[in-house]
mmCIF file of the C-alpha atoms, coordinates in Angstrom:
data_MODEL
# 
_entry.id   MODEL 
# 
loop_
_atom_site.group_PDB 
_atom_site.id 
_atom_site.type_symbol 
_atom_site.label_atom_id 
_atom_site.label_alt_id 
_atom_site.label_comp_id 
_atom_site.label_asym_id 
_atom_site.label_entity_id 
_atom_site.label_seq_id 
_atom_site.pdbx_PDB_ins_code 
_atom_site.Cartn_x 
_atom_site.Cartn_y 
_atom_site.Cartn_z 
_atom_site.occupancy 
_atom_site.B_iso_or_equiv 
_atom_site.pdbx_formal_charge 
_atom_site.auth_seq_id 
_atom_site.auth_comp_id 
_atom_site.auth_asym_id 
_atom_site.auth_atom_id 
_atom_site.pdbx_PDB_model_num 
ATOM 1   C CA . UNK A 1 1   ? 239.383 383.136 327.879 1.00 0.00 ? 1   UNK A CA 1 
ATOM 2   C CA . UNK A 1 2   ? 242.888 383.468 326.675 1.00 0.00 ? 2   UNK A CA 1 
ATOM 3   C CA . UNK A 1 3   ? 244.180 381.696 323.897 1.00 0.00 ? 3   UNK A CA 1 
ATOM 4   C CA . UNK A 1 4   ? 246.722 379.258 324.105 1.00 0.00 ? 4   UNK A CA 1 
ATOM 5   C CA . UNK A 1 5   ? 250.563 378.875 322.083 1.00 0.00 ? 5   UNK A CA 1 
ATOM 6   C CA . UNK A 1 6   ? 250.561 375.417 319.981 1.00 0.00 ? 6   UNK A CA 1 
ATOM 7   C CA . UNK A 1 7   ? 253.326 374.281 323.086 1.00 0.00 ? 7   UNK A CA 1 
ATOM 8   C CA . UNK A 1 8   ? 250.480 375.097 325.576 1.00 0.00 ? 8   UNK A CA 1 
ATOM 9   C CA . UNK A 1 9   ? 247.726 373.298 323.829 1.00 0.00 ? 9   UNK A CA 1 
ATOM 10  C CA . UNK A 1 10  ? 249.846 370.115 323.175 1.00 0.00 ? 10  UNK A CA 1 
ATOM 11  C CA . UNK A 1 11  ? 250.060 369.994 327.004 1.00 0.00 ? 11  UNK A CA 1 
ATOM 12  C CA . UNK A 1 12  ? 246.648 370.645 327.616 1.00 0.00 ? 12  UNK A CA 1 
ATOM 13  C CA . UNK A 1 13  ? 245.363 367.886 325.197 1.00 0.00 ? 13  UNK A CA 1 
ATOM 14  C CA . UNK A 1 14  ? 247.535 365.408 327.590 1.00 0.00 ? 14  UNK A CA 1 
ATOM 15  C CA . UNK A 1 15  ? 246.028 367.118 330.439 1.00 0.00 ? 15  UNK A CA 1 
ATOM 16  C CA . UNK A 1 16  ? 242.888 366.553 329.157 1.00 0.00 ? 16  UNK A CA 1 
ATOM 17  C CA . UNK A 1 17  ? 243.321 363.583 327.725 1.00 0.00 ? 17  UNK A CA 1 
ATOM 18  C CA . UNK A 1 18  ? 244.691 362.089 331.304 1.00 0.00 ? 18  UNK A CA 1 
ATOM 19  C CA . UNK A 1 19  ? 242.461 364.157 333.999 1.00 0.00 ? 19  UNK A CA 1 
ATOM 20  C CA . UNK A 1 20  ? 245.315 364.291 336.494 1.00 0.00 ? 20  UNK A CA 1 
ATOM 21  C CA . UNK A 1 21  ? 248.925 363.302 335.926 1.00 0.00 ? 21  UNK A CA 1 
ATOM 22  C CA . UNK A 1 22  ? 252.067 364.141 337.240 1.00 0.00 ? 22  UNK A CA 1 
ATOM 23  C CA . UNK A 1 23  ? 254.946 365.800 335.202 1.00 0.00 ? 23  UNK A CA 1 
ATOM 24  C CA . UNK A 1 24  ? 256.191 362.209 333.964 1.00 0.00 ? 24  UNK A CA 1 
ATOM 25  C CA . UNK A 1 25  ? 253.286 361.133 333.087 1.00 0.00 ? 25  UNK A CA 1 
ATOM 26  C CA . UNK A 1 26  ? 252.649 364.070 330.866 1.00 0.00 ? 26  UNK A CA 1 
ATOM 27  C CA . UNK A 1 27  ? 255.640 363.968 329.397 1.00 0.00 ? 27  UNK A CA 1 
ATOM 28  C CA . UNK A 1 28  ? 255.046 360.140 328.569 1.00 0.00 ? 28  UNK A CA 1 
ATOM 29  C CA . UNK A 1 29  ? 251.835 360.648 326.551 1.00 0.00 ? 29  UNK A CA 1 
ATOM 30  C CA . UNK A 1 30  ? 253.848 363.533 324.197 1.00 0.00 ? 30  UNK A CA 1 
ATOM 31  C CA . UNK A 1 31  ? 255.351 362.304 320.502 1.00 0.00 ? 31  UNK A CA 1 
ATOM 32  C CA . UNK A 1 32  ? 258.960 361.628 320.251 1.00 0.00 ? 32  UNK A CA 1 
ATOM 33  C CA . UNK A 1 33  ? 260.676 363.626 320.296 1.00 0.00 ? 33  UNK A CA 1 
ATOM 34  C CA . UNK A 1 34  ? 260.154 364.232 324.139 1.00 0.00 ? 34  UNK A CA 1 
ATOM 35  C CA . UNK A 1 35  ? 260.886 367.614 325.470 1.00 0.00 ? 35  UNK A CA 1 
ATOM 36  C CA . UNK A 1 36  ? 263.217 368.243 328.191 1.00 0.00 ? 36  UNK A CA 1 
ATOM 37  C CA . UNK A 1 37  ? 261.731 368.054 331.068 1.00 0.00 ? 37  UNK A CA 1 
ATOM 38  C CA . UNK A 1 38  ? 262.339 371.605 332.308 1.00 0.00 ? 38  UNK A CA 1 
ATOM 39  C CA . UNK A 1 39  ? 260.649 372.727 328.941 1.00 0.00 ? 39  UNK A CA 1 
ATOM 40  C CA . UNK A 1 40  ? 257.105 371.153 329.848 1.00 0.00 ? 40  UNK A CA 1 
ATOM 41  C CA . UNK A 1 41  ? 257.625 372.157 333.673 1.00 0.00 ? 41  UNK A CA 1 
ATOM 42  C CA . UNK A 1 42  ? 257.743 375.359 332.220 1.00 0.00 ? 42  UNK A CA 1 
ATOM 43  C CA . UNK A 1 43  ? 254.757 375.375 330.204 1.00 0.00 ? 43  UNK A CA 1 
ATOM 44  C CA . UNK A 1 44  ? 252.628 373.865 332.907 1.00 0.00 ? 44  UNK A CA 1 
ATOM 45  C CA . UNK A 1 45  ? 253.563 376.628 335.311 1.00 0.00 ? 45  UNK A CA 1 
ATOM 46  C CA . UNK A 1 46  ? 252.346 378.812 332.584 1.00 0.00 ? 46  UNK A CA 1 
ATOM 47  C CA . UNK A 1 47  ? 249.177 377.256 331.964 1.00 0.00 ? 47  UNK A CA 1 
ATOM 48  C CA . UNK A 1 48  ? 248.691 377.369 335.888 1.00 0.00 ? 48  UNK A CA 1 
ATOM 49  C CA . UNK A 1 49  ? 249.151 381.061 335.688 1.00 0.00 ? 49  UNK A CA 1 
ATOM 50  C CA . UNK A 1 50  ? 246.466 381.303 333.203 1.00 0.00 ? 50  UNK A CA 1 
ATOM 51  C CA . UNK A 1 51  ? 244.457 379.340 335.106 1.00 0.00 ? 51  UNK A CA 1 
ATOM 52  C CA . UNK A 1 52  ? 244.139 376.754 332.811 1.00 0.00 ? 52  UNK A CA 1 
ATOM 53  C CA . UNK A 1 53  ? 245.377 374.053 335.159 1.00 0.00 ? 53  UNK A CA 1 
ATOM 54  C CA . UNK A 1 54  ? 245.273 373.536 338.868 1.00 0.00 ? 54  UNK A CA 1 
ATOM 55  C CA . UNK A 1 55  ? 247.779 371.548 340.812 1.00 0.00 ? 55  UNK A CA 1 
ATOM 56  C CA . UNK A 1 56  ? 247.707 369.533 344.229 1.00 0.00 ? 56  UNK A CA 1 
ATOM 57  C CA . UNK A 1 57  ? 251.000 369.238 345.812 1.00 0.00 ? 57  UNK A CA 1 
ATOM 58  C CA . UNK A 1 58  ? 251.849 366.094 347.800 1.00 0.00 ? 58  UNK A CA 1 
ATOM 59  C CA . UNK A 1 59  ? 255.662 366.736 349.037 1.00 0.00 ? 59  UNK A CA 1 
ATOM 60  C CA . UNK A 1 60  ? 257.426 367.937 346.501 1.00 0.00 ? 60  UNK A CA 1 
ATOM 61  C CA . UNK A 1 61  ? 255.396 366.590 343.796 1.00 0.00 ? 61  UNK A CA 1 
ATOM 62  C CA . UNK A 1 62  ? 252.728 368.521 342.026 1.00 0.00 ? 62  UNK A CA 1 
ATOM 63  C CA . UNK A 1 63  ? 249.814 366.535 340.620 1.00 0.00 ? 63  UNK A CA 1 
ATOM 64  C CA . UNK A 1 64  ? 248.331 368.700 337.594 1.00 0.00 ? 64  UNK A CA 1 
ATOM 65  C CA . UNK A 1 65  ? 244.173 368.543 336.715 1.00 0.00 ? 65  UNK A CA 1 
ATOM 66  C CA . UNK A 1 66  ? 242.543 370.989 334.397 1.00 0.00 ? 66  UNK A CA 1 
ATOM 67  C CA . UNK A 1 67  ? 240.839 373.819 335.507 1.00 0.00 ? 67  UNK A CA 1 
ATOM 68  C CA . UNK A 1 68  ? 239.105 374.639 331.863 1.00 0.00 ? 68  UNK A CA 1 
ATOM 69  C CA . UNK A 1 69  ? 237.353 371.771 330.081 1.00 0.00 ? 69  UNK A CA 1 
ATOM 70  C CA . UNK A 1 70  ? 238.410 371.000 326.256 1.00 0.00 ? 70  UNK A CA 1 
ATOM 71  C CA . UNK A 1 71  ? 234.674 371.813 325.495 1.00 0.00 ? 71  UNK A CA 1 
ATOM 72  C CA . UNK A 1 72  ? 234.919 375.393 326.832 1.00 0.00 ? 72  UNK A CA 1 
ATOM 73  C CA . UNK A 1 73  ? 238.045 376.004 325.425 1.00 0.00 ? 73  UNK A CA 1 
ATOM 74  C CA . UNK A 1 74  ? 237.146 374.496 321.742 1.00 0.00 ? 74  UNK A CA 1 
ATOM 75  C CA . UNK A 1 75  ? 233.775 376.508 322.170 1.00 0.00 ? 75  UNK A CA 1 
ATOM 76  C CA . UNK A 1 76  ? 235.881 379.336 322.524 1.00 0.00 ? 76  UNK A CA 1 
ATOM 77  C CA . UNK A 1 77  ? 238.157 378.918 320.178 1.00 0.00 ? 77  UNK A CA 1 
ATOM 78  C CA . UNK A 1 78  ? 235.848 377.918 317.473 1.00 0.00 ? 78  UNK A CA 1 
ATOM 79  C CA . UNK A 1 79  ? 234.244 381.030 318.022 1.00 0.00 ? 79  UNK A CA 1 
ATOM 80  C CA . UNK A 1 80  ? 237.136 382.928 317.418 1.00 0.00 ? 80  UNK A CA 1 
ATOM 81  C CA . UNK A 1 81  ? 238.210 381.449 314.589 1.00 0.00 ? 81  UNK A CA 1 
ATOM 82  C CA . UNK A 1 82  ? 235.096 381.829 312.536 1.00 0.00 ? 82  UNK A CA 1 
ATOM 83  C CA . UNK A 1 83  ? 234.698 385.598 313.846 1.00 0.00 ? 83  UNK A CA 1 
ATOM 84  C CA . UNK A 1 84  ? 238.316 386.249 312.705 1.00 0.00 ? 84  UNK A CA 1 
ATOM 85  C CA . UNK A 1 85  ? 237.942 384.347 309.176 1.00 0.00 ? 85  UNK A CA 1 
ATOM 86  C CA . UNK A 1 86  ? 234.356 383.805 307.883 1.00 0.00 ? 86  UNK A CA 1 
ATOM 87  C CA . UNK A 1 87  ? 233.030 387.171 309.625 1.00 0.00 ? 87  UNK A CA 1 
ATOM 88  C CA . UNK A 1 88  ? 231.464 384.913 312.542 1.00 0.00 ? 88  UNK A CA 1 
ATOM 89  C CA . UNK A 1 89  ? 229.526 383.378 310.416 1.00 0.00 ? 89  UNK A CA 1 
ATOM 90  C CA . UNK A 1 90  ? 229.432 379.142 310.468 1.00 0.00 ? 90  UNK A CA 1 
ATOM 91  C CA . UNK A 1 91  ? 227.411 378.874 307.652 1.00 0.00 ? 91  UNK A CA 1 
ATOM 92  C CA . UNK A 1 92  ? 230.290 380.586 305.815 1.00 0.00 ? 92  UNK A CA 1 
ATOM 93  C CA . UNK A 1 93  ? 232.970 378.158 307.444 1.00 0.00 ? 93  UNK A CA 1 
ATOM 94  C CA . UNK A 1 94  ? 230.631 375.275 306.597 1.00 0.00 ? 94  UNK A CA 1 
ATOM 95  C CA . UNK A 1 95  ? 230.392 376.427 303.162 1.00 0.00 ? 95  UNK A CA 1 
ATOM 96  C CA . UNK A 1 96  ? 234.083 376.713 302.731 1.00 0.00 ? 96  UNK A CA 1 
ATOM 97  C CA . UNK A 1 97  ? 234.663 373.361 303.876 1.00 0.00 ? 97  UNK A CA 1 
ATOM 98  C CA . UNK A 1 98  ? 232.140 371.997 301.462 1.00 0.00 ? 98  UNK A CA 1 
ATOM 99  C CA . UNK A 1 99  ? 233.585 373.955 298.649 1.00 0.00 ? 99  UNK A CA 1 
ATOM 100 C CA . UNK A 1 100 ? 237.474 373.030 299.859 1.00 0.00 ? 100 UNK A CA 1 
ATOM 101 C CA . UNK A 1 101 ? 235.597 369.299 299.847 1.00 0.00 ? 101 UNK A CA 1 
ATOM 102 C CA . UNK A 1 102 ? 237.106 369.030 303.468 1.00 0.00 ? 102 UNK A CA 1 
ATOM 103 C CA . UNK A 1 103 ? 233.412 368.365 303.864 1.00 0.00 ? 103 UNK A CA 1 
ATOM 104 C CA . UNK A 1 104 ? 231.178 366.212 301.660 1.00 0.00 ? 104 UNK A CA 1 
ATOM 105 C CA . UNK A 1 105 ? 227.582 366.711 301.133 1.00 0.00 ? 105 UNK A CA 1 
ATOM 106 C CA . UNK A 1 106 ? 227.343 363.019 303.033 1.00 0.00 ? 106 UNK A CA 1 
ATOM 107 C CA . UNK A 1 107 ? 228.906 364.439 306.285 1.00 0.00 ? 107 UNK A CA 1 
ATOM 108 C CA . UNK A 1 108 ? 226.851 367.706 305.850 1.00 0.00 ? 108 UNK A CA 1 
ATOM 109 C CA . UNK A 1 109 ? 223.779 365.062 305.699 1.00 0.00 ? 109 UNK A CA 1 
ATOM 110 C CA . UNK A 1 110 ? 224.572 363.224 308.684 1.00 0.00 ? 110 UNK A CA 1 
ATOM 111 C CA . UNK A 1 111 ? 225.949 366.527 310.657 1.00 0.00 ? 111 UNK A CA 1 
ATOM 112 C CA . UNK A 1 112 ? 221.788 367.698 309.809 1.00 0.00 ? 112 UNK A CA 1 
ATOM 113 C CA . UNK A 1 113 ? 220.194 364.331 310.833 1.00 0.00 ? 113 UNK A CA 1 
ATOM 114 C CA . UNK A 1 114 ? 222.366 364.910 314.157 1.00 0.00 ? 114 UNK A CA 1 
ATOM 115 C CA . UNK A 1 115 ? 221.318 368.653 314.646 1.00 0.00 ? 115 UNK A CA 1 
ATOM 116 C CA . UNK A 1 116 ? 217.665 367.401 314.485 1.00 0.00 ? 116 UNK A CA 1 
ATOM 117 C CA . UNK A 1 117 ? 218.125 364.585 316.796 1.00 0.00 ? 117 UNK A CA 1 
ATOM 118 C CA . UNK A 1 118 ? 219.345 367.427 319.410 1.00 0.00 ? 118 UNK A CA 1 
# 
């Protein structure tokens, strides 16, 4: 799966976030300050290229959906990150966290109790 710029991933989230929405829309649901249109038109016609989003054309409006669920991609991603900094090991990027106390021993608790439930 290819990875995504921070611009692309803002979009997606909306995407996401949204199902299907047309290029207002999207551009509603970002932070101020909104980008120019032609600036997220752009991005989406990227994303469609890398087949992260599909669109559905009725006239000359596009309706945008997502092709790649925010699961797959965070699976994905995740992956990647704790290959490329804790040597794919999670039990190295959980212990980081804990040390960094981005993670207390109470969340590490619950995250267990959760794990066992599954």
């Amino acid at each position: 799966m290819k990875v995504l710029t921070k611009a692309e991933e803002q979009i997606m989230q909306v995407i996401w976030k949204l199902d299907k929405a047309f290029l207002k829309e999207i551009i509603d649901e970002l932070p101020n300050p909104k980008p120019h249109n032609n600036t997220v038109a752009t991005i989406i016609k990227i994303l469609t290229e890398k087949e992260f989003v599909g669109l559905k054309v009725y006239g000359r409006m596009h309706q945008y959906y997502p092709l790649v669920s925010k699961d797959a991609y965070s699976k994905t991603t995740m992956r990647s990150f704790v290959k490329g900094y804790f040597e794919g090991s999670f039990s190295n990027a959980v212990s980081f966290m804990v040390k960094e106390n981005n993670l207390s021993v109470e969340d590490l608790e619950l995250l267990l109790k959760q794990l066992k439930k599954k």
